[in-house]
C-alpha positions in Angstrom: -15.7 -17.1 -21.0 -13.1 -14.4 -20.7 -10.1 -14.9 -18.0 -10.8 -12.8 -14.7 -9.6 -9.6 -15.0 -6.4 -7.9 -13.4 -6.8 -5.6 -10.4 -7.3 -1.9 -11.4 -7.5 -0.1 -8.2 -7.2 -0.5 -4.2 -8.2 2.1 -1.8 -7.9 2.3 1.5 -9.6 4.1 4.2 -7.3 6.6 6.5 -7.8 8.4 9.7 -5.8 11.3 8.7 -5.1 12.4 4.6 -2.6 15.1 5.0 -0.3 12.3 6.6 -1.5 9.7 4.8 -0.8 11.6 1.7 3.0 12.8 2.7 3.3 8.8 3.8 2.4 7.4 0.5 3.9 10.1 -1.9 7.4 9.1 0.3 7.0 5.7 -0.9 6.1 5.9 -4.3 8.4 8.7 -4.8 5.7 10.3 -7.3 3.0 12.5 -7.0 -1.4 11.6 -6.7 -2.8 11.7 -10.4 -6.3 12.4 -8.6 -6.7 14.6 -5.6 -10.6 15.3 -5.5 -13.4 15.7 -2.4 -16.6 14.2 -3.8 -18.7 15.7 -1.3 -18.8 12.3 0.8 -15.5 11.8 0.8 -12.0 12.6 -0.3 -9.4 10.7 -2.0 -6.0 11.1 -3.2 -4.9 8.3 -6.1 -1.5 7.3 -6.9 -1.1 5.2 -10.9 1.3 2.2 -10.2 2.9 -0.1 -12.6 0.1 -2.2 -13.9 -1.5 0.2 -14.3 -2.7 -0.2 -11.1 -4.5 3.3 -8.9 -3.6 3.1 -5.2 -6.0 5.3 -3.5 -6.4 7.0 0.3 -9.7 7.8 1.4 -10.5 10.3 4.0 -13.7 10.7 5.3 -15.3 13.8 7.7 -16.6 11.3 10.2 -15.1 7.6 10.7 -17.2 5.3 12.3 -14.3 4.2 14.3 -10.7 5.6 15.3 -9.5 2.1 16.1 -6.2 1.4 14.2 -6.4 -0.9 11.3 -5.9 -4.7 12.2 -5.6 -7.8 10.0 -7.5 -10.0 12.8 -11.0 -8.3 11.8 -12.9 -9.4 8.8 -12.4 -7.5 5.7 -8.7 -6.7 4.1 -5.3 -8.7 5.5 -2.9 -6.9 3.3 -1.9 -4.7 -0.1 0.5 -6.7 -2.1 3.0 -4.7 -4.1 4.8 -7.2 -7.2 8.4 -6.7 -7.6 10.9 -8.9 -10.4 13.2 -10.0 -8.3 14.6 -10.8 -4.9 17.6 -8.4 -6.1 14.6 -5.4 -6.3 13.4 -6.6 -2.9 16.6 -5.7 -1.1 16.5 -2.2 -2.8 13.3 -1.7 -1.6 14.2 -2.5 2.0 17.1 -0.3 1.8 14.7 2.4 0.9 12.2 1.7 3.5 15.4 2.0 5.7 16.2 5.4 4.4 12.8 6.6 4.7 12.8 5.5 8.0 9.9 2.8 7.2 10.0 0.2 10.1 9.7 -3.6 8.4 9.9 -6.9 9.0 13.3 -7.7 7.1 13.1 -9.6 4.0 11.3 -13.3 4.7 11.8 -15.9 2.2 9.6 -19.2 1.3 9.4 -21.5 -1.1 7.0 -19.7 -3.0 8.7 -16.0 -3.4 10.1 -13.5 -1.0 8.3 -11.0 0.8 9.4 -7.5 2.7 6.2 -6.6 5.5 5.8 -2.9 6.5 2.7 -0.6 7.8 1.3 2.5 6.9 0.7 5.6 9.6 -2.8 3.5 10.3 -1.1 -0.1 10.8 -2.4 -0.6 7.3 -0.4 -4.2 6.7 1.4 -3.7 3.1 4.3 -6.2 1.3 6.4 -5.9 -1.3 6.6 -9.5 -2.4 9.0 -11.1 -5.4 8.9 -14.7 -7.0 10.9 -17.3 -6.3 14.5 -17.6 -8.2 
C-alpha cells in the first residue's frame, strides 16, 4: 500500500474576498495563480512551497456571518512549515511590519510556533521544528 499522500490544497471560506484577497496577497507577498467565479462560488488560490494551493472562498450568500471560531466542530487551524526557529523570528518581524497582530513566538518541546488570525478570526501558525 502506498504512504498517505501530502496535502495539496486548503481553502477556506471568507465573509468578504476583496479583503480577504488584499489580506493574504500581504502575507504571501505574491500574487493568486487562480482567480475564477464558478457560478457557485468564487475563489482566489495562492501556490505555496510544497506545492501546496491556499485558497479563499467567497460565496453570494453565507449561511452565517458569525466569525470563525476554533471551539466549533470542523477546522482548528492552517499550519504554515518553516526550517527553522531563525525563519520564525523573520516571519514575526514581518507580521509586525504588516501590522499582523500575533501571539509572539511560543516554544515546546516539539517545535516552535508563531499564532496569528486572518480578517475572519481564521486561526493560522507558522510553526518550525525543534533545534
Amino acid at each position: 500500500m502506498a504512504e498517505f499522500p501530502g496535502l495539496a490544497h486548503v481553502a477556506v471560506t471568507v465573509s468578504d474576498l476583496g479583503r480577504s484577497t488584499e489580506w493574504y496577497q500581504r502575507l504571501f507577498d505574491a500574487t493568486p495563480v487562480l482567480d475564477e467565479d464558478t457560478g457557485t462560488f468564487h475563489h482566489v488560490v495562492w501556490m505555496l512551497p510544497g506545492p501546496t494551493l491556499f485558497g479563499i472562498h467567497g460565496f453570494a450568500k453565507l449561511e452565517s456571518s458569525d466569525a470563525f471560531t476554533e471551539l466549533r466542530p470542523g477546522l482548528d487551524h492552517v499550519g504554515f512549515g518553516v526550517g527553522s526557529r531563525a525563519d520564525l523570528e523573520a516571519w514575526e518581524k514581518k507580521l509586525n511590519d504588516l501590522g499582523i497582530k500575533h501571539g509572539g513566538i511560543v516554544d515546546a518541546s516539539y517545535g516552535s510556533g508563531l499564532s496569528f488570525r486572518d480578517p475572519d478570526n481564521i486561526a493560522l501558525e507558522l510553526f518550525a521544528p525543534p533545534g
